[in-house]
C-alpha positions in Angstrom: 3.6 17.7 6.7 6.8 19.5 7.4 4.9 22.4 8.0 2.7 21.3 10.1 5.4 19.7 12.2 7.1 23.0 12.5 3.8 24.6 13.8 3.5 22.5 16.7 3.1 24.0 19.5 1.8 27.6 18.2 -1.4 28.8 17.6 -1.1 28.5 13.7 -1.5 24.9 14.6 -4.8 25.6 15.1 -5.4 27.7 12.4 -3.8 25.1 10.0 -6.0 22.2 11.5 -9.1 23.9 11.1 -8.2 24.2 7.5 -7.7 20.5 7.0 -10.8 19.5 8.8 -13.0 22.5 7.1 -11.7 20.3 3.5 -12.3 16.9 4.8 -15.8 18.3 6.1 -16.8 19.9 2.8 -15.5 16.5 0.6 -17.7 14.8 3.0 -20.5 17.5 2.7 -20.6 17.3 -1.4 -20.5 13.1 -1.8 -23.4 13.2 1.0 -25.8 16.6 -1.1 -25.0 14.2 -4.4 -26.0 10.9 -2.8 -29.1 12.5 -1.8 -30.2 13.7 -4.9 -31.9 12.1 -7.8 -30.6 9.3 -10.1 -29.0 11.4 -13.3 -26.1 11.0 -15.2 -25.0 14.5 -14.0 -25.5 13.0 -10.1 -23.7 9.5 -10.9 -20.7 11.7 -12.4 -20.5 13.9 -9.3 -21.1 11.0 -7.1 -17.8 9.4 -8.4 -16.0 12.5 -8.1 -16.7 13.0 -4.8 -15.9 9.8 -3.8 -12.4 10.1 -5.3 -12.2 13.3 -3.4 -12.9 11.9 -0.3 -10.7 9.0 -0.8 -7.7 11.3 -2.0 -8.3 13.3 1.2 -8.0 10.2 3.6 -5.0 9.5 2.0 -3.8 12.9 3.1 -5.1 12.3 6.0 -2.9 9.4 6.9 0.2 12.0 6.6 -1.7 14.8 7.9 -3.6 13.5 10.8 -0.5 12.7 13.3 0.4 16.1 12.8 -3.1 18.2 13.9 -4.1 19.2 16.9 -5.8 17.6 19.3 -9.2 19.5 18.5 -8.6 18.7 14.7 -8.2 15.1 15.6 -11.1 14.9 17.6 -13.1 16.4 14.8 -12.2 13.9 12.0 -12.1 10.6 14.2 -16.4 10.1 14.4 -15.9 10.9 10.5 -13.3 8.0 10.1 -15.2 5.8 12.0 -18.5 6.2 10.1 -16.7 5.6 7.1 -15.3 2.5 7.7 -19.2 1.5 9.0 -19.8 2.1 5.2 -17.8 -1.1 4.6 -16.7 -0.6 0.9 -13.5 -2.2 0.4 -11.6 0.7 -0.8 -12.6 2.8 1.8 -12.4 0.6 4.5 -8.6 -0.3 3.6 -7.6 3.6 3.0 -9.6 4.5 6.7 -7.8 1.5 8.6 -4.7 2.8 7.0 -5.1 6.1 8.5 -6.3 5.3 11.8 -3.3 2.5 12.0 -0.8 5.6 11.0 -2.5 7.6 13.9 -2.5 5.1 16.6 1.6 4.4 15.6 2.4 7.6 15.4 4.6 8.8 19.0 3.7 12.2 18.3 0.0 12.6 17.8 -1.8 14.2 20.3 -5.0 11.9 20.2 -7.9 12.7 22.4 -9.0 9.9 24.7 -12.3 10.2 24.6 -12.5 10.3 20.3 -9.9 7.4 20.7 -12.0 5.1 22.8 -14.8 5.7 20.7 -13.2 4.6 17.7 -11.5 1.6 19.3 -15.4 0.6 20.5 -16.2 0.5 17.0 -14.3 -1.3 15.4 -14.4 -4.0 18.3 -18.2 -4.3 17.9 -17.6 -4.3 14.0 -15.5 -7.1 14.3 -18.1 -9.3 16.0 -21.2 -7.9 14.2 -21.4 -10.4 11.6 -22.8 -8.1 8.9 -20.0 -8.6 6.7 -17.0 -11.5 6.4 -13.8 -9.2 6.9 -10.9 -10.3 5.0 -8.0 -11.7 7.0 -5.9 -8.7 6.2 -8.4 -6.6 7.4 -8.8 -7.7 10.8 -5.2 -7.6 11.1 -5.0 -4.4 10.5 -8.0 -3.6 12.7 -5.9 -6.0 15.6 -2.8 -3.3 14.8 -5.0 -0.6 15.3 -6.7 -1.8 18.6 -3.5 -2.8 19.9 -1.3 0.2 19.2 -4.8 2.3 20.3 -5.1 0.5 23.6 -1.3 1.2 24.4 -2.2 5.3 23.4 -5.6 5.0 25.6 -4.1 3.6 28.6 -1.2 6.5 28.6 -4.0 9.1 28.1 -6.9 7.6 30.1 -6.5 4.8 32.4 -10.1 4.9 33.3 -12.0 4.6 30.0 -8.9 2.8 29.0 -10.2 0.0 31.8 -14.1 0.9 30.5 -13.7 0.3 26.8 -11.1 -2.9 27.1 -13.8 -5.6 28.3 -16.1 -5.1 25.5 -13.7 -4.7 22.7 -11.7 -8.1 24.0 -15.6 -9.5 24.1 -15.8 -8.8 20.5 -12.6 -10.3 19.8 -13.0 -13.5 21.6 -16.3 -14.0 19.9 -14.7 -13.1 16.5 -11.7 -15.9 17.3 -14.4 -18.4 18.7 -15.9 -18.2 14.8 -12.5 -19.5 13.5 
């Protein structure tokens, strides 16, 4: 982390984002071939580790991620956010983690357009109805949008304005449930 906060600014930024996201990519890459394949014993075993991998990696990314670039963020985002569409418990908690980390963070360099996206999605998740979310996770998810709104509107006034009706839709539907 230290590292990558003493890179800001140079062009080994880049170099040392790309390398984060090329290891997120390929944990992704090898739970998605294994899940894929057929139904063995030696699939199920590779199945679990990959999953460990890719929730080991999401933990680094809550450290990590305020501390890429702007590309590298960009990258990883659409990834997060289909993730947490998954909605497995464990995952879910350790993606909100990392996005809320992100949003909080006064130094990431979030792009707006990857941001807005995200915030969309969990809105409409939150008013889908597919799944009961826990208490603690829409709070979370309310921390995210919230800190992500304030980030959005410094960064994009316009699709800050665009995305804010339907994600304050979904809430107010979500609320009207209670």
């Amino acid at each position: 982390m230290e590292v990558l906060t003493n890179l800001h600014g140079t062009h080994a930024l880049t170099t040392a984002s790309d390398s984060v996201v090329s290891l997120f990519e390929r944990s992704l890459a090898t739970v998605s071939k294994s899940l894929s394949g057929g139904k063995s014993e030696m699939v199920q075993s590779s199945n679990t580790t990959g999953a460990v991998e890719v929730l080991h990696m999401i933990g680094a990314l809550k450290q990590l991620l305020p501390h890429l670039s702007a590309k590298a963020i960009g990258r990883i985002l659409p990834h997060l956010g289909m993730l947490h569409e998954l909605q497995q418990p464990l995952l879910t908690r350790t993606v909100l983690d990392t996005l809320q980390a992100l949003c909080m963070s006064p130094s990431a360099d979030i792009p707006a357009a990857s941001l807005g996206e995200i915030l969309g999605r969990l809105g409409s998740l939150l008013s889908s109805g597919e799944r009961r979310n826990s208490v603690d996770e829409v709070t979370v998810i309310s921390h995210v949008i919230q800190h992500g709104f304030d980030r959005l509107h410094g960064a994009d006034h316009h699709l800050c304005v665009t995305k804010l009706p339907a994600v304050f839709h979904s809430l107010a539907g979500m609320l009207g449930k209670f």
